[in-house]
C-alpha positions, 0 to 999 in steps of 0.5 A: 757754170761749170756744173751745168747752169745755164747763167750766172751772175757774178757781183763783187765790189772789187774791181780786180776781182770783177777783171779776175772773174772776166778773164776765168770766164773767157778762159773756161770757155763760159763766155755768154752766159755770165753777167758781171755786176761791180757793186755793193752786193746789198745794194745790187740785191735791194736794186738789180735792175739799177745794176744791170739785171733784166727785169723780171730775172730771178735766181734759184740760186744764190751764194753770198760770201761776204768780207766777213767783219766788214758786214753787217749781217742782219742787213744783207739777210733783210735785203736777200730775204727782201731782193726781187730776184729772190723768190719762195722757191730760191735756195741761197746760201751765205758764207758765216764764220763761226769765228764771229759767234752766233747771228 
């Protein structure tokens, strides 16, 4: 938002993080043009209008940085690759520590 997008949609799991996000979001002055999901980021991505997400919203961005050992990543590919926010045209980006070796 703070680049000039128009919207963006926020998904975590945790609770706080979801309140932390609300608050920086009033705070910056961005209120309106956010969208915060609490959930499984798989799940959001496999069902979005479950979560809240307008039908027929899809997103020319999207950033997923998962808790890192608690994923499996081949799952969150297949529902990003899969998701019907995401389109041929979507660029996304997902955190990966070299840590964990290769995919």
């Amino acid at each position: 938002l703070s680049r000039g997008a128009a919207h963006c949609t926020f998904v975590d799991l945790s609770e706080d993080c979801c309140s932390a996000v609300e608050r920086n979001v009033k705070w910056c002055d961005f209120a309106g043009k956010e969208q915060i999901v609490c959930g499984e980021a798989i799940q959001v991505l496999n069902e979005p209008f479950a979560a809240g997400i307008p039908e027929l919203q899809t997103y020319q961005l999207v950033t997923l940085c998962p808790p890192y050992e608690e994923i499996v990543y081949g799952d969150l590919i297949e529902a990003v690759a899969n998701s019907p926010v995401v389109t041929d045209d979507t660029v996304v980006l997902i955190e990966y520590p070299v840590e964990l070796g290769c995919l």
